[in-house]
C-alpha positions in Angstrom: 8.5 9.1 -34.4 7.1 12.9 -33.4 5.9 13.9 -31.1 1.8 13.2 -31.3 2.8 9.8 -32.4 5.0 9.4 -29.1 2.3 10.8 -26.7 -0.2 8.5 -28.3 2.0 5.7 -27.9 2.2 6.4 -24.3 -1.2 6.8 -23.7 -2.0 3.3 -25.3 0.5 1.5 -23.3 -0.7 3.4 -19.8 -4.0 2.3 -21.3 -3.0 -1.4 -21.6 -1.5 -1.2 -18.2 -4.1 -0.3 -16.4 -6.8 -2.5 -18.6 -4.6 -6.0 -17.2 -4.5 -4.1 -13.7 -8.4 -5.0 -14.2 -8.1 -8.3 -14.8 -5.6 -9.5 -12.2 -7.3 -7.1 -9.5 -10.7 -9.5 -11.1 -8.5 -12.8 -10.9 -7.6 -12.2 -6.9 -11.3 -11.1 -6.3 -13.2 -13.7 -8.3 -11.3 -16.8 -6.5 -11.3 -14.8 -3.3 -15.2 -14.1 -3.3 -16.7 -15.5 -6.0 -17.3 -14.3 -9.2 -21.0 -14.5 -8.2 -20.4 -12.3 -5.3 -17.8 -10.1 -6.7 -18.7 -6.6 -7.8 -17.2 -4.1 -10.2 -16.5 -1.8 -7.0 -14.9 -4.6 -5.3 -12.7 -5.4 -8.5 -11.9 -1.4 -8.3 -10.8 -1.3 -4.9 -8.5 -4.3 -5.8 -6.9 -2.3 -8.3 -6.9 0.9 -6.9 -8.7 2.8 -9.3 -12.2 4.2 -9.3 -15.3 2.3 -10.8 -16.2 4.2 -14.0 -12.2 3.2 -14.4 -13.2 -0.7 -14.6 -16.6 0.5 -16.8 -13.9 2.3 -19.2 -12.1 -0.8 -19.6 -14.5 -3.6 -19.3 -18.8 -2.0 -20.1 -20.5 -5.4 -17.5 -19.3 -7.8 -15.7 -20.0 -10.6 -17.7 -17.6 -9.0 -20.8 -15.2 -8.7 -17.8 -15.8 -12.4 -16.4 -15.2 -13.6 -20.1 -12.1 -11.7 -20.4 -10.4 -12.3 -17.5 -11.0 -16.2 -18.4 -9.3 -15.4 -21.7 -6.2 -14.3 -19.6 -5.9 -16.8 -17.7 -5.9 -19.1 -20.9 -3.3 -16.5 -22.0 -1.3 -17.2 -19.3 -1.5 -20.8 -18.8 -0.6 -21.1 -22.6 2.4 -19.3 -21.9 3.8 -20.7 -18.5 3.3 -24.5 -19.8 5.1 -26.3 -22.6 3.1 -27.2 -24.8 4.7 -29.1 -27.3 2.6 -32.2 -27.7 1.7 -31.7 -31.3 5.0 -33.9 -32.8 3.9 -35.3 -35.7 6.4 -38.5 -35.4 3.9 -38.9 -32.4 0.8 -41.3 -32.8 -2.2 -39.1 -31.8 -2.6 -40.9 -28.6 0.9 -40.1 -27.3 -0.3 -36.7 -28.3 -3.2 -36.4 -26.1 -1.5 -38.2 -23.3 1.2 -35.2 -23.7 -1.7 -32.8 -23.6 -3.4 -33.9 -20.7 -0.4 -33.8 -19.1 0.5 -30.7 -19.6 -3.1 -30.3 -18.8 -2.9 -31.6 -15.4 0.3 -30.1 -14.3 -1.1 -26.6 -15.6 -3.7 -27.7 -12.8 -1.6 -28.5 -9.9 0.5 -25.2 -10.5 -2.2 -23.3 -10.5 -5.2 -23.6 -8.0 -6.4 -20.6 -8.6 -6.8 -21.1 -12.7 -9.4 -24.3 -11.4 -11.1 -22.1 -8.8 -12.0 -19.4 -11.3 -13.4 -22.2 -14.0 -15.8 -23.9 -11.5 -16.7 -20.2 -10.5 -17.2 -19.7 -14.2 -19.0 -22.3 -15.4 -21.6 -21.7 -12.1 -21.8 -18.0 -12.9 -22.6 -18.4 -16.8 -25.0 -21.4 -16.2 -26.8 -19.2 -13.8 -27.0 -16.0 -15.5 -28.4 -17.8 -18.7 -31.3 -19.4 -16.9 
């Protein structure tokens, strides 16, 4: 790799950094206040970086509302085992497997159910 390639390697990673500082700072603020409530100044302050930093990353709130649901999905995927699709399974042991997963994904994590409720009454709001 040279060097150009190597610095714009860097810069992409930095850039992905800061882009999921973004959405956790928006995770903590969005259960905290309300994604109704929540700014893009408050989400910058969470992550310690300046405003036109989150507009970089994210150009309105509801492109950054979206996208930090995406990552939670992302990371719910990830911290659960989902392996309920067996195929020696009849498809009713399958969803029983998935809604279990499903419901343990929920007691783990409060917050992901706070931010859906939030979600939902944001997006239902905005589209009226």
């Amino acid at each position: 790799m040279n060097p150009k390639e190597k610095r714009e390697l860097e810069r992409q990673e930095l850039s992905n950094k800061r882009r999921s500082d973004v959405l956790q700072a928006a995770k903590r603020v969005f259960v905290s206040k309300g994604i109704e409530s929540a700014t893009m100044s408050d989400i910058a302050l969470e992550a310690e970086m300046g405003v036109a930093s989150v507009y970089r990353y994210f150009n309105t709130k509801p492109e950054l509302v979206i996208e930090t649901g995406i990552d939670y999905c992302r990371d719910a995927i990830a911290s659960q085992p989902f392996d309920v699709i067996i195929p020696a399974l009849s498809g009713l042991e399958q969803v029983r497997r998935l809604l279990d997963a499903l419901t343990r994904l929920c007691d783990e994590r409060q917050d992901f159910l706070i931010f859906l409720q939030q979600f939902d009454f944001y997006f239902s709001r905005i589209e009226n």
